[in-house]
DSSP file (Angstrom, degrees, kcal/mol; ACC not computed):
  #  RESIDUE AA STRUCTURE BP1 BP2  ACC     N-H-->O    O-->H-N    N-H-->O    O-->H-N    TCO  KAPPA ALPHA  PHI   PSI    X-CA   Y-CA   Z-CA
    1    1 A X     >        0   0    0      0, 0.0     4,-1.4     0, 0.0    52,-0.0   0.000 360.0 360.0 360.0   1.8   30.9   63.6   91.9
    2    2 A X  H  >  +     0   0    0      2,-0.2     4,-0.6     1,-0.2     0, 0.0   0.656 360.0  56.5-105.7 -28.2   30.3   60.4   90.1
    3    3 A X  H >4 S+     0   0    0      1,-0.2     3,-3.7     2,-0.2     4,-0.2   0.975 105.2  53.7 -81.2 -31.7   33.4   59.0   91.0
    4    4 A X  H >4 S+     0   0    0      1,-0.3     3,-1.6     2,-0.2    -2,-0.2   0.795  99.7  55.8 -74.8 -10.3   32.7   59.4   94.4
    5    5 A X  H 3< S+     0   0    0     -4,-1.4    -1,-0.3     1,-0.2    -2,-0.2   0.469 109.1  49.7 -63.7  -6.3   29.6   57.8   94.6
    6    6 A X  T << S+     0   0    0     -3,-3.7     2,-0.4    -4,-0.6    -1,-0.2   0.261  80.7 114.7-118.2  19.2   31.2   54.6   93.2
    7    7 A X    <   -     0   0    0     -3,-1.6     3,-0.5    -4,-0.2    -4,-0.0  -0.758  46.4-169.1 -94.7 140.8   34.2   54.5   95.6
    8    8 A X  S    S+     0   0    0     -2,-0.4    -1,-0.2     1,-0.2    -3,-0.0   0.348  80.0  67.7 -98.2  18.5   33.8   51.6   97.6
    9    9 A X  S    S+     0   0    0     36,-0.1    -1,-0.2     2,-0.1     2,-0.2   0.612  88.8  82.1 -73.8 -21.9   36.8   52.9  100.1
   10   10 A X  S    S-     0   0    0     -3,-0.5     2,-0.3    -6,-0.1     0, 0.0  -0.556  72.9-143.7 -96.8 136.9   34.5   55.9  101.3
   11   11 A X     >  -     0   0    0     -2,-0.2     4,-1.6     1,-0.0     5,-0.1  -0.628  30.7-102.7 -83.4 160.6   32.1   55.3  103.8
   12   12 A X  H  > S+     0   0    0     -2,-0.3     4,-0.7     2,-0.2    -2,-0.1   0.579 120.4  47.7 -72.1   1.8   29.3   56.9  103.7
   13   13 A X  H  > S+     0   0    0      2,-0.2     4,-1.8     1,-0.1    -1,-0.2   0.783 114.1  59.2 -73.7 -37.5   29.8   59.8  106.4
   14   14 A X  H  > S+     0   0    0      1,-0.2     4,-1.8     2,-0.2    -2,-0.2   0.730 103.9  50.6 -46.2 -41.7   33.1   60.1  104.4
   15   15 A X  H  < S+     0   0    0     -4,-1.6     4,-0.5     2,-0.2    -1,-0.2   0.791 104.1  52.6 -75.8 -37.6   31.2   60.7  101.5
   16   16 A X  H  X S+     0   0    0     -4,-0.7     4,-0.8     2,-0.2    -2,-0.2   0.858 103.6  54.3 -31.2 -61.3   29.3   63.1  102.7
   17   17 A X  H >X S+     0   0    0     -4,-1.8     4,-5.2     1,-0.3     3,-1.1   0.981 113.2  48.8 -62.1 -60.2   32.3   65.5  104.2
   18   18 A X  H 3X S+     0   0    0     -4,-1.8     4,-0.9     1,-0.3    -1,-0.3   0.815 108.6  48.2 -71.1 -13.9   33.9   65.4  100.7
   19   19 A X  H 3> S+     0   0    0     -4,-0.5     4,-2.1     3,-0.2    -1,-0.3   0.796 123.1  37.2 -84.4 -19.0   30.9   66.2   98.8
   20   20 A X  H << S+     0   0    0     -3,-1.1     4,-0.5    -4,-0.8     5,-0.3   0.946 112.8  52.0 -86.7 -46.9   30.5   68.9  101.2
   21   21 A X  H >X S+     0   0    0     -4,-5.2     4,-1.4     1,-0.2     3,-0.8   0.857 113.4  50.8 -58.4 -14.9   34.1   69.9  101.7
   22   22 A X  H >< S+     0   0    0     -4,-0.9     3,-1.0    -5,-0.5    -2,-0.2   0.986 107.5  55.3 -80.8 -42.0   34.3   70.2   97.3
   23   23 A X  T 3< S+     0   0    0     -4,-2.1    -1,-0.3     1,-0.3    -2,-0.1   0.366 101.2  49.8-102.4  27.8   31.4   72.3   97.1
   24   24 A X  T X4 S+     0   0    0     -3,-0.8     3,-0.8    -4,-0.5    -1,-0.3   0.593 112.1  49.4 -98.3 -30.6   32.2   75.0   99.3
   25   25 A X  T << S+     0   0    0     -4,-1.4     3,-0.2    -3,-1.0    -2,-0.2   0.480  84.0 100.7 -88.1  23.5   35.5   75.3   97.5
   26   26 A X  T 3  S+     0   0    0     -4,-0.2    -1,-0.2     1,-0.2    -3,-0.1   0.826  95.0  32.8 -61.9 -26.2   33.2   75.3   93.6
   27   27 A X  S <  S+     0   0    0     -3,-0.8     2,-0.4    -4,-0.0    -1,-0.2   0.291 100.9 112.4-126.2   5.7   33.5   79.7   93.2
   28   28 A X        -     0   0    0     -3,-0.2     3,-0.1    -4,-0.2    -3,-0.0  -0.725  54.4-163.6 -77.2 119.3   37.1   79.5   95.0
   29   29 A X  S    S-     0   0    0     -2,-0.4     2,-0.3     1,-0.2    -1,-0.1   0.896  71.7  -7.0 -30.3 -77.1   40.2   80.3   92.8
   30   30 A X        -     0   0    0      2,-0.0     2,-0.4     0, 0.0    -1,-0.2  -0.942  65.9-175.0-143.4 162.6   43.1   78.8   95.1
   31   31 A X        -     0   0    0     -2,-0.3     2,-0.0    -3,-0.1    -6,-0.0  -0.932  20.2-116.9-162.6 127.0   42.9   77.5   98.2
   32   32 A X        -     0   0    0     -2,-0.4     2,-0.3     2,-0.0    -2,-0.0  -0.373  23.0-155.1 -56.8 143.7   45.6   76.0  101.3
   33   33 A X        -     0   0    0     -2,-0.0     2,-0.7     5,-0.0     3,-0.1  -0.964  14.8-155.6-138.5 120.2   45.4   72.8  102.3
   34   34 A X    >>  +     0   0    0     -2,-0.3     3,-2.5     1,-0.2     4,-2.2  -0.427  23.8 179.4-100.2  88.7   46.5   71.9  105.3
   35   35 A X  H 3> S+     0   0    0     -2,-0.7     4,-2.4     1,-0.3    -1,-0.2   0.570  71.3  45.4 -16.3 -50.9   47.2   68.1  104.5
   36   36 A X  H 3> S+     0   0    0      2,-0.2     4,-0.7     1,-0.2    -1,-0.3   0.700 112.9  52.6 -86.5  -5.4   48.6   66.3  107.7
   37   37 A X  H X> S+     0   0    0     -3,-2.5     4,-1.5     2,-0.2     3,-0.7   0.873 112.0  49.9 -94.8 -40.5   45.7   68.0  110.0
   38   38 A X  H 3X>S+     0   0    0     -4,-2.2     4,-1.6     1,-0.2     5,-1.2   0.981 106.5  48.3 -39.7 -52.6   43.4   66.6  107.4
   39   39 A X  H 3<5S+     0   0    0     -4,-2.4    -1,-0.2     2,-0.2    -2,-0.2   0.689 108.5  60.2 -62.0 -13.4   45.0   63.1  107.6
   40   40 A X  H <<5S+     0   0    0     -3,-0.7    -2,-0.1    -4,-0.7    -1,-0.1   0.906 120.6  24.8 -73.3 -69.5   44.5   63.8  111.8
   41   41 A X  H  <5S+     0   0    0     -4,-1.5    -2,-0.2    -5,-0.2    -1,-0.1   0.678 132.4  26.3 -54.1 -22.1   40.6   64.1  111.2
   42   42 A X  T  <5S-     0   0    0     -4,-1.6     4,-0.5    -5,-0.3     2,-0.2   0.419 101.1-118.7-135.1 -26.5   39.3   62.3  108.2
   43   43 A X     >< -     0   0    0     -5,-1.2     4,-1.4     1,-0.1    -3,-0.1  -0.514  37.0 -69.3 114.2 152.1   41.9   59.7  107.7
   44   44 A X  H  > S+     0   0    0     -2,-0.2     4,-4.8     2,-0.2     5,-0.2   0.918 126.0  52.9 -66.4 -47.4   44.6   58.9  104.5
   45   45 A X  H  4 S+     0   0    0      1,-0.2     4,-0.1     2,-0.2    -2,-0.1   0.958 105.7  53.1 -66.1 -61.0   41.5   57.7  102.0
   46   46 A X  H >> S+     0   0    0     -4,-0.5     4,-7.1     2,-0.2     3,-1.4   0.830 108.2  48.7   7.7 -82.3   39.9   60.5  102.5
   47   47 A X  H 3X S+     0   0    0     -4,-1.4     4,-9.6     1,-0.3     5,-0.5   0.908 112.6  44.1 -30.4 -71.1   42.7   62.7  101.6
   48   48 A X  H 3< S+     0   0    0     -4,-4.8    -1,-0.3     2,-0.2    -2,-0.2   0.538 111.5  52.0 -88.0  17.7   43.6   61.5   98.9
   49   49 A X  H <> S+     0   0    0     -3,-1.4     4,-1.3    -5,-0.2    -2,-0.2   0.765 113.1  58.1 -76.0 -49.8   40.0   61.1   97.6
   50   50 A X  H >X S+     0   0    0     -4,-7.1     4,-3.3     1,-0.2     3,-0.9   0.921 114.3  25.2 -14.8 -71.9   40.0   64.5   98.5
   51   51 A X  H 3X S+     0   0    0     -4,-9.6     4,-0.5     1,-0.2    -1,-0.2   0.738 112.8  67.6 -89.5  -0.5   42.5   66.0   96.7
   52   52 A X  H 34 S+     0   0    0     -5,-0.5     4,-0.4     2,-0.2    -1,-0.2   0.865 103.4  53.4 -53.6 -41.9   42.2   63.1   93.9
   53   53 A X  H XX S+     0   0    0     -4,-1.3     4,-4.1    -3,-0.9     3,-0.8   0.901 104.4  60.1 -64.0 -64.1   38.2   65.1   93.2
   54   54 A X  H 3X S+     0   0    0     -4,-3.3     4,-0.9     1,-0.2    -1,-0.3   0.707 104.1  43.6 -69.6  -6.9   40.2   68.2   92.9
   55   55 A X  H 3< S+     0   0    0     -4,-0.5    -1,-0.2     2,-0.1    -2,-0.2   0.906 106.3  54.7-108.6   7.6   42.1   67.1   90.0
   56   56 A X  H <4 S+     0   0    0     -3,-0.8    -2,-0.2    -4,-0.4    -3,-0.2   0.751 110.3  57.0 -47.5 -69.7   39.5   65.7   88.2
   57   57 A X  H  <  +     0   0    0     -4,-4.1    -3,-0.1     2,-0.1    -2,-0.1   0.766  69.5 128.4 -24.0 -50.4   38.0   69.4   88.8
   58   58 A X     <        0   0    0     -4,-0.9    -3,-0.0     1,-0.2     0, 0.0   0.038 360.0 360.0 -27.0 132.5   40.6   71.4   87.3
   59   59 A X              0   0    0      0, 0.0    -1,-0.2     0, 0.0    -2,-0.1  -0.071 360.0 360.0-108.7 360.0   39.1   73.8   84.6
């Protein structure tokens, strides 16, 4: 979560949604992503902050 507080691409509503979207998926195994309907909603930077967070997660 530390990197995402210091990226200076994310706004802060942006920042929000991903802290929110990671920590519903914290007690999740696997999970789908559907990518381009993300990129519809949230934007490219996003995305790939997104899915940047989850590998930075990885166990």
């Amino acid at each position: 979560m530390t990197k995402i507080d210091n990226d200076p691409n994310l706004s802060d509503d942006e920042r929000k949604v991903l802290v929110r979207s990671l920590r519903k998926l914290e007690h999740m195994e696997q999970y789908i992503f559907n990518t381009l309907h993300m990129k519809k909603i949230y934007g490219d930077v996003f995305v790939k902050q997104f899915l940047s967070s989850l590998e930075l997660n990885k166990a």
